[in-house]
Backbone bond lengths (Angstrom), bond angles and torsions (degrees), N, CA, C in turn:
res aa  C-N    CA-C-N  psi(-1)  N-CA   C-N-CA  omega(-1)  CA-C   N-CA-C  phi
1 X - - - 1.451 - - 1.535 108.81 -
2 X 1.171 97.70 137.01 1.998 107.01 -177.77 1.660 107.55 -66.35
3 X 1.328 111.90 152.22 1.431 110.34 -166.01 2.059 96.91 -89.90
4 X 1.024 103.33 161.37 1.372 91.18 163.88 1.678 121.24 -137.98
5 X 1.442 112.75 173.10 1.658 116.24 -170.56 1.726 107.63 -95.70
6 X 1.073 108.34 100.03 1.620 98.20 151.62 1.187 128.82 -71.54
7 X 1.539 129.85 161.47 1.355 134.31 134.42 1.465 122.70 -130.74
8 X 1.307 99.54 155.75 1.154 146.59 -163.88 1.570 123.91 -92.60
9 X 1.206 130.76 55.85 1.690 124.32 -174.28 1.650 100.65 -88.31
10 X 1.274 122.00 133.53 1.244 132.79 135.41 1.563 142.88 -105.57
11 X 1.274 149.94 147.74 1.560 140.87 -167.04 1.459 94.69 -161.43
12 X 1.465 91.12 125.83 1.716 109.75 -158.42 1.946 98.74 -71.78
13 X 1.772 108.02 -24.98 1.433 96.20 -162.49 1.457 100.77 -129.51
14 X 1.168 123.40 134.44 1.621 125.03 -174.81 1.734 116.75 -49.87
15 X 1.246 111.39 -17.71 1.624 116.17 162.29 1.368 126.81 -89.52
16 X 0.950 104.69 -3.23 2.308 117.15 165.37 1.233 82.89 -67.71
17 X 1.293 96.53 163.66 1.148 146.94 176.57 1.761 137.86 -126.61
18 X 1.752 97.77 82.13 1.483 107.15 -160.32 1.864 104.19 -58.35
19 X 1.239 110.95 -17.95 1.892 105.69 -155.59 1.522 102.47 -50.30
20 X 1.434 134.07 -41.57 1.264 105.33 -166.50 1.616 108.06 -80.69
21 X 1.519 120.11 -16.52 1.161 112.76 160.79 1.754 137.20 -44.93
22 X 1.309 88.94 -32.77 1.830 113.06 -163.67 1.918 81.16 -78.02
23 X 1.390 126.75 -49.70 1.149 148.64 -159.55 1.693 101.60 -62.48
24 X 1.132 115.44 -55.63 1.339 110.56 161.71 1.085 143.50 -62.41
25 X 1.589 99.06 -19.35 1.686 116.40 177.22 1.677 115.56 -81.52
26 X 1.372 111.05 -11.83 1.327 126.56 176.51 1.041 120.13 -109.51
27 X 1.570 125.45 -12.14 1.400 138.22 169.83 1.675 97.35 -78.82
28 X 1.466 132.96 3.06 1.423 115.70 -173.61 1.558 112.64 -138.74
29 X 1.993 93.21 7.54 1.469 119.15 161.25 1.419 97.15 83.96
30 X 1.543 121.07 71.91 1.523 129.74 163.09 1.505 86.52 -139.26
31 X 1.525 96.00 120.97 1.367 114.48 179.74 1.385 112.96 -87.58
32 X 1.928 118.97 153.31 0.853 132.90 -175.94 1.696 121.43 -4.81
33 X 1.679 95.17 -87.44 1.172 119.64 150.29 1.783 146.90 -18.07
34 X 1.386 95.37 -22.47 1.146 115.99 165.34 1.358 136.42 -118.71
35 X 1.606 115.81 18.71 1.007 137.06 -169.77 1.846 96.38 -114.88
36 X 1.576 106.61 137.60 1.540 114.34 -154.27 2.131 82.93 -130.60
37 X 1.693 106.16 102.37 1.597 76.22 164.76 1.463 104.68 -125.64
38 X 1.464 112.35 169.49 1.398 118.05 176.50 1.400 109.84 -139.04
39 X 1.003 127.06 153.91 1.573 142.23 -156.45 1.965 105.01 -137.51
40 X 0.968 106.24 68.05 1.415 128.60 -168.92 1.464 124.54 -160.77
41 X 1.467 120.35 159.83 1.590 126.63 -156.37 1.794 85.68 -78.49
42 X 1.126 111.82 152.55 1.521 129.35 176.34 1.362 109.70 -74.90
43 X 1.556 125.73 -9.84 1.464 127.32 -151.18 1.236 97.75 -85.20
44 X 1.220 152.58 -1.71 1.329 115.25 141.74 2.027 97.55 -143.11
45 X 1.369 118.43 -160.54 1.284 125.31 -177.84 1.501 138.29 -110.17
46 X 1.955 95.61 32.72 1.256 126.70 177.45 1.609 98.73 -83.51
47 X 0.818 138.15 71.41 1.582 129.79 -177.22 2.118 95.21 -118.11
48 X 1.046 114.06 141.92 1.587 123.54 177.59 1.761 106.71 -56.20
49 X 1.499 99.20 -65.18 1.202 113.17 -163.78 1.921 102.96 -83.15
50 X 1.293 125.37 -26.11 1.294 110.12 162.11 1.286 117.16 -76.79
51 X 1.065 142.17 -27.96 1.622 140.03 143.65 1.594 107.97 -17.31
52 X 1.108 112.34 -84.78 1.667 154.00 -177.79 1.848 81.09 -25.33
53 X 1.105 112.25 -90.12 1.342 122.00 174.85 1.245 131.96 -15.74
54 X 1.244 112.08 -58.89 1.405 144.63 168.99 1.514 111.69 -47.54
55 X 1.721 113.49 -52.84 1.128 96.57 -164.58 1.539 94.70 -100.13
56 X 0.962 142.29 7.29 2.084 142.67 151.16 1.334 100.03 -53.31
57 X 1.169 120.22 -30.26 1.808 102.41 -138.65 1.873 90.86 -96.89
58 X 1.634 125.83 149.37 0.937 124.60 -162.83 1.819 86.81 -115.84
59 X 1.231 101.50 -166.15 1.932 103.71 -161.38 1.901 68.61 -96.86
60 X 0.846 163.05 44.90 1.577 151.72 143.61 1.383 133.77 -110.31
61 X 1.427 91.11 -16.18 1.744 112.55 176.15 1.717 105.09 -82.57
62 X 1.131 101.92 162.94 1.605 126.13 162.01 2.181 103.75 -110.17
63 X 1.949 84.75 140.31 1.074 104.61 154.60 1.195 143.38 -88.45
64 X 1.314 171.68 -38.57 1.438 163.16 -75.25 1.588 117.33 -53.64
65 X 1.133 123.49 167.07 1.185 129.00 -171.88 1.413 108.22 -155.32
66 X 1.250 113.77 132.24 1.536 129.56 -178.70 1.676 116.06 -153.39
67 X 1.767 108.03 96.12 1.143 115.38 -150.92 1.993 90.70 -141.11
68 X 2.073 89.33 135.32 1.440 92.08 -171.76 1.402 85.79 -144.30
């Protein structure tokens, strides 16, 4: 089975603005679908959608991370 690319957007305050994040994550060919974002403080690793992520991803995939 082919490995695949996640990403990873985070934005510490509900008024950021992840799009050019999401924008880069697709400029390096991580599709829609595979893009995980969350809109929450970084302080710890209760996040919905980094969970979510976490448990898709197999030991063959790559992660990325793009966190502001």
């Amino acid at each position: 089975m082919e490995s695949r690319k996640f990403g990873y957007v985070r934005v510490s305050a509900k008024d950021q603005n992840e799009n050019r994040q999401i924008e880069s994550m697709k400029e390096i060919g991580i599709g829609d679908r595979d893009i995980f974002v969350d809109k929450q403080s970084g302080k710890n690793f209760d996040r919905e959608n980094y969970q979510l992520m976490k448990r898709m991803m197999r030991k063959s995939d790559t992660s990325l991370y793009s966190l502001t």
